[in-house]
MIVEX-228293 format. One record per residue (C-alpha): x, y, z; residue in three letters. Coordinates in steps of 0.05 Angstrom, whole numbers, padded with zeros to 5 digits, always signed. Each point is the difference from the previous one (the first is absolute). Layout:
// residues N
XYZALA;...
This chain:
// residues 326
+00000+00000+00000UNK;+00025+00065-00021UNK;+00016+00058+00060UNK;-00055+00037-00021UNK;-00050-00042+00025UNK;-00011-00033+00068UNK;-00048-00069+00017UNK;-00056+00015+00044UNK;-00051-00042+00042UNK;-00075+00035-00015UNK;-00067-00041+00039UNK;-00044+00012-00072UNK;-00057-00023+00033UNK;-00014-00018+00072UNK;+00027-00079+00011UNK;+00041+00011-00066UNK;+00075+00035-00010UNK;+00043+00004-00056UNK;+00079+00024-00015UNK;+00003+00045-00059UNK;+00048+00052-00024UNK;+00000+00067-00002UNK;+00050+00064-00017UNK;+00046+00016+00066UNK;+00008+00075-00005UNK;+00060+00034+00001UNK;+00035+00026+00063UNK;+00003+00070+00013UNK;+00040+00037+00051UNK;-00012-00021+00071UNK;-00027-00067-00017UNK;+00022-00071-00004UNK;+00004-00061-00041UNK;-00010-00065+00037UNK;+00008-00071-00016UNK;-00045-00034+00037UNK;+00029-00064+00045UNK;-00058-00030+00035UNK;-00071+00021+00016UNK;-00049-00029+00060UNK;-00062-00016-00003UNK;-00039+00021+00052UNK;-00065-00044+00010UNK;-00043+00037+00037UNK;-00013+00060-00038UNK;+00023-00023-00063UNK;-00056-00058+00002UNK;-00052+00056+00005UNK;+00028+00035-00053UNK;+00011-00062-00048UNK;-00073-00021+00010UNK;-00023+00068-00004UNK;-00027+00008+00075UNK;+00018+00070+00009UNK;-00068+00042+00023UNK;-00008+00063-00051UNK;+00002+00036+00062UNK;+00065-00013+00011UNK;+00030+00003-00070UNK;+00050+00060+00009UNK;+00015-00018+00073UNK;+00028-00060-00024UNK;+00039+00027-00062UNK;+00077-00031+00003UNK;+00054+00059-00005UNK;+00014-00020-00072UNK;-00067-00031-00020UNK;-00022-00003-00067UNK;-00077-00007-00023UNK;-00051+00006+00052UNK;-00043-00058+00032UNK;-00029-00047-00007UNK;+00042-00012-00063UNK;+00041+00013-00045UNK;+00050+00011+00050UNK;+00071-00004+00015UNK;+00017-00008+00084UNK;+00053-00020+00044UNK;+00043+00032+00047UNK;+00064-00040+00020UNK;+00054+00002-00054UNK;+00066+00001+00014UNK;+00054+00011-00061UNK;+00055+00027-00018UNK;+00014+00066-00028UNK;+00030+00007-00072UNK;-00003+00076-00003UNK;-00008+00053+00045UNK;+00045+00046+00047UNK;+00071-00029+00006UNK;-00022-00012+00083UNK;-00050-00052-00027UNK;+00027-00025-00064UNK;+00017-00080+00014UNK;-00040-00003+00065UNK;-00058-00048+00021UNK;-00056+00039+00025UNK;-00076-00012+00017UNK;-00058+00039-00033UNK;-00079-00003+00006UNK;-00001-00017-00064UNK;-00048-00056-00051UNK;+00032-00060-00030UNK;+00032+00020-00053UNK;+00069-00021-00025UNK;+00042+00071-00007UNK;-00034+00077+00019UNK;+00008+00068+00009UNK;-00018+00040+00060UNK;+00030+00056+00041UNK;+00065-00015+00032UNK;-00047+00026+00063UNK;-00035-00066-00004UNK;+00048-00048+00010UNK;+00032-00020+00061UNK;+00068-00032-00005UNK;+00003-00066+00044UNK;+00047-00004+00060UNK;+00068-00037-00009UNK;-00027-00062+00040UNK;-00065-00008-00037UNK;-00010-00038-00051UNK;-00037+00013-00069UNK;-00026-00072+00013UNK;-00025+00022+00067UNK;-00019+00072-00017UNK;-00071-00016-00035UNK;-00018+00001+00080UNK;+00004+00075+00006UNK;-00067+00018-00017UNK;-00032-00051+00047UNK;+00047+00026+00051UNK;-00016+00066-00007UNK;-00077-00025+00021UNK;+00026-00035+00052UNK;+00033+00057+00030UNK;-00051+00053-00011UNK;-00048-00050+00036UNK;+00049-00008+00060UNK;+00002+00079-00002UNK;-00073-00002+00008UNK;-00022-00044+00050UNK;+00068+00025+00046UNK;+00004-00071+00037UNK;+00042-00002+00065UNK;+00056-00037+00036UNK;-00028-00056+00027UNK;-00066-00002-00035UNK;-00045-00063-00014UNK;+00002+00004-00081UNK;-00049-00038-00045UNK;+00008+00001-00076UNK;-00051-00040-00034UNK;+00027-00001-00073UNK;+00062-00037-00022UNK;+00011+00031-00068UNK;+00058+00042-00009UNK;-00029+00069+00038UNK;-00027-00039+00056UNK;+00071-00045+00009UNK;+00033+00076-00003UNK;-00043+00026+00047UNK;+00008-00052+00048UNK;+00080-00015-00015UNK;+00008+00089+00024UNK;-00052-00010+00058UNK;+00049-00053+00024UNK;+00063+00039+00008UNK;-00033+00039+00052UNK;+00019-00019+00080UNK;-00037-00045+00018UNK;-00059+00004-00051UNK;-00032-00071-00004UNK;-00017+00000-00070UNK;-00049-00066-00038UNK;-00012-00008-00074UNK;-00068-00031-00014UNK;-00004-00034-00067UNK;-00047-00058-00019UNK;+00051-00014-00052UNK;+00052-00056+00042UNK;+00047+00007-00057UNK;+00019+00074+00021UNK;+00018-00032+00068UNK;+00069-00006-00027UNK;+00002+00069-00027UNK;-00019+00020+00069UNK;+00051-00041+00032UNK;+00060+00033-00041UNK;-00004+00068+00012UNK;-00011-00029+00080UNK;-00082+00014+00003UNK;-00051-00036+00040UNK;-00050-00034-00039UNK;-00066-00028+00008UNK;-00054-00028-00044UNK;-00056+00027+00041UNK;-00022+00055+00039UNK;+00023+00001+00072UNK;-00063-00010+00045UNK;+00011+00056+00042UNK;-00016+00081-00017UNK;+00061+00033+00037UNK;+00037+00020-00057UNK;+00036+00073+00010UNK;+00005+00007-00082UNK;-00040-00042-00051UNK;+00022+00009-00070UNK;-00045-00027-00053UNK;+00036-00014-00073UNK;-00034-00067-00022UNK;-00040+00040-00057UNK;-00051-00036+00022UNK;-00070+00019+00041UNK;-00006-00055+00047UNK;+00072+00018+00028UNK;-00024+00063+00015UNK;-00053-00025+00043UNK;+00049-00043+00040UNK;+00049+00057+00001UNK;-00052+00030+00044UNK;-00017-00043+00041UNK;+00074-00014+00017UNK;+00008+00068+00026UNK;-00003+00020+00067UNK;-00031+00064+00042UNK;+00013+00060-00030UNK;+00054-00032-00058UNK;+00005+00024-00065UNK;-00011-00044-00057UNK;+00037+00030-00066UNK;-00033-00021-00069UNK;+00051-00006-00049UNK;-00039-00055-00059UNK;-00033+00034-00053UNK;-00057-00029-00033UNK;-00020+00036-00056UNK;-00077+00000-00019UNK;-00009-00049+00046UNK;-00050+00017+00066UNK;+00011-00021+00068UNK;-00045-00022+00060UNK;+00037+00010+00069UNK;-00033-00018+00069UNK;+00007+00074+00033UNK;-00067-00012+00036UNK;+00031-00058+00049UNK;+00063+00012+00045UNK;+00028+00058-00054UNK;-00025+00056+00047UNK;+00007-00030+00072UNK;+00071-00005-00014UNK;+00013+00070-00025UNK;+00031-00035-00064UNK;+00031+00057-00053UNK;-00006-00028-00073UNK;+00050+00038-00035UNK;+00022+00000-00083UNK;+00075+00005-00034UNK;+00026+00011-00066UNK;+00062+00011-00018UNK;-00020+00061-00051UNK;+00004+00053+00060UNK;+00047+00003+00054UNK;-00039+00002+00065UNK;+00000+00079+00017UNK;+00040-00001+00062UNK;+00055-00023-00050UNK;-00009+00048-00052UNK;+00040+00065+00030UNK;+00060-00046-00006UNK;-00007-00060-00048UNK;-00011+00000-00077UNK;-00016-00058-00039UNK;+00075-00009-00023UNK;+00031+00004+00074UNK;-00050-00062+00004UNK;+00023-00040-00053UNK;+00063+00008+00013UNK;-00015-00036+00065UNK;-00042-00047-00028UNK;+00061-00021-00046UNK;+00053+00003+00068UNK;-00047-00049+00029UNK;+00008-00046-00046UNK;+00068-00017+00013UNK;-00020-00055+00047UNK;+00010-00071-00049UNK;-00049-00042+00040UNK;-00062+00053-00041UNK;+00021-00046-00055UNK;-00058-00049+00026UNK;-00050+00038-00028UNK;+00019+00001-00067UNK;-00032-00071-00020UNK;+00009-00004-00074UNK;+00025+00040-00066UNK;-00013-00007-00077UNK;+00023+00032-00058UNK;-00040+00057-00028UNK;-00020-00030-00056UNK;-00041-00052+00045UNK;-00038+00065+00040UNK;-00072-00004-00046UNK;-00004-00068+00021UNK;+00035+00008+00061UNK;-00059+00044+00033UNK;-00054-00039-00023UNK;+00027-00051+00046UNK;+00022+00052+00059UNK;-00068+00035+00002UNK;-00040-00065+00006UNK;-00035-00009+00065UNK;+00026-00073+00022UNK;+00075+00014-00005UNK;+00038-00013+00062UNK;+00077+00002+00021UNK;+00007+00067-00048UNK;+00036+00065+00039UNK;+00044+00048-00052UNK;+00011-00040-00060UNK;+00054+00035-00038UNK;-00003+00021-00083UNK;+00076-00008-00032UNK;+00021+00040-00067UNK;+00051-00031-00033UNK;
């Protein structure tokens, strides 16, 4: 393929996605050409957008920083590339960096956009940023404590996150709820307790729900204890949800609370822009046992097919499963 033109994944209709080609435009001052390394897919969101489950009312909210067509479809999404860049400033010319940026096989953005990775993070590993980024805002906003009783019920990649930061605090007795056994060993690498099943009791200090789906939110309720906070971090689309708030919700004083990662929570904001974050996103991933929860990878040629298979509902055992370019 010539260098004028760059491969790029499009959903054409919801359930359906296609790589085609189209003209890369030339770099102008102040921007950069990238090669693109690997991309990660990330389930949750991506399923909704693959099978066309984004409400209308929520259309623009939901807009990728380099998105291209509009929902439900035509549409090109993603946001965790990491490449290399060709052309640009001599600072970044020859350096791996991450960028919110669709699958596509070589770009042009502002050198602004890209954030090169730390020395002892690897490409491989990088396609993690985004969903650590989450991870962190979330931790930002539910502000857990040394020492507290931690419940994450969700072990995909945002909930493992969540629960792998909460556990670095003093003392914090942290459990990762998954009815999937096969993340068990997931959980046990990056040194997480794991359980099937809901723990019986409602004394939790912080319950974090990230299963993506509405019957986890009802037991991340009823895990929490007086006066707890119990952070929502799943997002599901046009999908409605039925939670029991007329049973114990109100006699314990529970606080229901929402994250996402496009806003920094405002008692961050005077100090902390969305690069300063990313950057520590990518720092954090210097630990090698985060490795776990990359479960797969394919070559971009295989993506059309690839998300048909990703975005079904029985598939188990899946966290990040990594795209190469070769």
């Amino acid at each position: 393929m010539d260098k004028e033109t760059a491969r790029q994944f499009w959903v054409r209709v919801p359930g359906s996605g296609e790589i085609v080609a189209a003209p890369l435009p030339s770099r102008q001052e102040g921007e950069v050409l990238v090669r693109t390394l690997f991309t990660g897919v990330s389930r949750g969101t991506e399923s909704l957008v693959f099978r066309g489950r984004v409400p209308e009312s929520q259309r623009e909210a939901m807009r990728a920083p380099f998105q291209e067509g509009d929902f439900p479809a035509p549409v090109k999404y993603g946001y965790a590339n990491v490449g290399e860049v060709l052309e640009g400033p001599e600072g970044l010319r020859g350096r791996a960096v991450f960028c919110l940026f669709p699958h596509q096989d070589r770009y042009v953005v502002p050198a602004a956009a890209v954030t090169p990775l730390p020395e002892g993070v690897p490409a491989e590993r990088a396609v993690l940023a985004a969903n650590m980024e989450t991870a962190v805002n979330a931790v930002w906003d539910a502000t857990p404590g040394p020492g507290d009783r931690i419940v994450v019920f969700g072990g995909g990649v945002v909930g493992t996150l969540v629960a792998w930061l909460c556990n670095a605090l003093p003392g914090a007795r942290v459990t990762l709820i998954d009815p999937d056994e096969s993340r068990s060993a997931t959980a046990e690498a990056l040194g997480l307790t794991f359980r099937s099943s809901p723990p019986g009791s409602a004394d939790a200090d912080l319950v974090v729900h990230a299963s993506g789906n509405p019957q986890g939110l009802v037991e991340a309720l009823a895990a929490a204890g007086p006066e707890a906070t119990v952070l929502e971090l799943s997002w599901f689309g046009d999908r409605p949800v039925t939670l029991p708030l007329g049973e114990a919700f109100h006699h314990r004083r529970l606080t229901l609370r929402s994250s996402q990662v496009g806003r920094i929570p405002a008692h961050r904001q005077p100090r902390w822009t969305h690069g300063r974050r990313m950057e520590l996103a990518l720092s954090l991933l210097e630990e090698p046992a985060l490795d776990a929860l990359i479960t797969g990878e394919s070559p971009f040629d295989q993506l059309p097919q690839l998300m048909q298979r990703l975005t079904g509902g029985d598939v188990t055992g899946v966290l990040c499963h990594r795209i190469r370019y070769d």
